[in-house]
N, C-alpha and C positions, 0 to 999 in steps of 0.2 A: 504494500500500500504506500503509492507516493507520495509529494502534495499534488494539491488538483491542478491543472494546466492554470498557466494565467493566460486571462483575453485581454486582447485588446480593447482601448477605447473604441471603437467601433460596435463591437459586440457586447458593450457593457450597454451604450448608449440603447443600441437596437432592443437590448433584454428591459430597459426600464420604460422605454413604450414613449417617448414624447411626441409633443405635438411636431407634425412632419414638418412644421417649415423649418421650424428651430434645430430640427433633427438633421436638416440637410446642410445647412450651416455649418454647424457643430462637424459632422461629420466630414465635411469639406475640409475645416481646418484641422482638425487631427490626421487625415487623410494627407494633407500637406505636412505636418511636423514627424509623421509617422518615415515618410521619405526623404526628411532630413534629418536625418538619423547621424550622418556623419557631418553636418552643418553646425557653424559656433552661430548662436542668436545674438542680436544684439538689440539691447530692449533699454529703454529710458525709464527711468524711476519716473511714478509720476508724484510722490512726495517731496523728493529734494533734485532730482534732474539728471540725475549722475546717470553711465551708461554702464551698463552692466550686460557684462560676452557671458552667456549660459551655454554649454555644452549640449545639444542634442538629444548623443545618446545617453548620457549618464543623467542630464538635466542640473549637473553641479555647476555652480557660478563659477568662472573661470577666471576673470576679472572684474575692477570694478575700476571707473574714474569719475571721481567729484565730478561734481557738475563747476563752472569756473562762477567764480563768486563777484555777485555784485558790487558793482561800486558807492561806496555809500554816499559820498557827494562828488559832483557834477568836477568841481575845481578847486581849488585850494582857496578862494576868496569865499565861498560859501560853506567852505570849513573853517574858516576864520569866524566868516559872522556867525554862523552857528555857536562856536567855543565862545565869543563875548555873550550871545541871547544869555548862556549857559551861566555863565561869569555872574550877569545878572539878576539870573533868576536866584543864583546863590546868594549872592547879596543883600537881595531882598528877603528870604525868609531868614537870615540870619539878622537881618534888621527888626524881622518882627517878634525873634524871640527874644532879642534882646530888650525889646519894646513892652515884653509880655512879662519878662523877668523883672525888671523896674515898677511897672505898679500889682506886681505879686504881692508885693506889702499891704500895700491900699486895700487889695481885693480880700485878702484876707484880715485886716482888723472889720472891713464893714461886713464881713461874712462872720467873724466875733460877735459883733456887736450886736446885730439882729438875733444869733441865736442868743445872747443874755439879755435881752427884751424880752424872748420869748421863754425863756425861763421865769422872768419876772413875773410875765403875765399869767404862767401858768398854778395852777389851785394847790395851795400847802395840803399837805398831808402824805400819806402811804397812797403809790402806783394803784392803781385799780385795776382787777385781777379776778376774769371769769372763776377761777378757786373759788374765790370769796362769798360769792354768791350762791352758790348750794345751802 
């Protein structure tokens, strides 16, 4: 007892019944990869672009090359103004923390102060405590 023969895609297709247009397609192109058997593929990622040589018969990846990488700006003057926008956008929030850190004082004694108002205001005695009430 051996193992069972392997089929081909052809006869796998045929055994699971599709619908015949798709069948004839399908089969076309396997029909064509079946007979390049000893053909390197060469196929483009379509994630990042790079080209990637597949072997045929084994279907192992043979190669691979980046895809070549974009340029991030146009010219060096528009890498410039870019780097100062950038300058300044630092600047500026480094202005506002420091703007933020200076009246931390302020904001904090009148955030003091309203809660010892509300201290003030609130009724002497023991907390009030669902317990109590049974």
């Amino acid at each position: 007892m051996g193992l069972p023969r392997r089929r081909t895609a052809t006869e796998l297709l045929l055994a699971v019944g599709r619908d015949c247009q798709k069948e004839c397609k399908a089969l076309t192109i396997l029909d064509e990869m079946a007979k390049a058997k000893e053909r390197i593929f060469e196929v483009a990622c379509p994630d990042c672009g790079a080209m990637l040589r597949i072997d045929g018969a084994s279907g192992v990846l043979v190669s691979h090359t980046s895809a070549p990488r974009k340029r991030l700006f146009e010219d060096l003057e528009t890498a410039a103004k870019a780097m100062r926008e950038q300058e300044e956008r630092k600047e500026s929030i480094f202005r506002q923390s420091v703007d933020a850190e200076r009246n931390k004082a302020d904001l904090l004694e009148k955030k003091f102060a309203e809660a010892m108002r509300k201290a003030k205001d609130a009724p002497e005695g023991k907390p009030f405590r669902e317990f109590d009430l049974d």
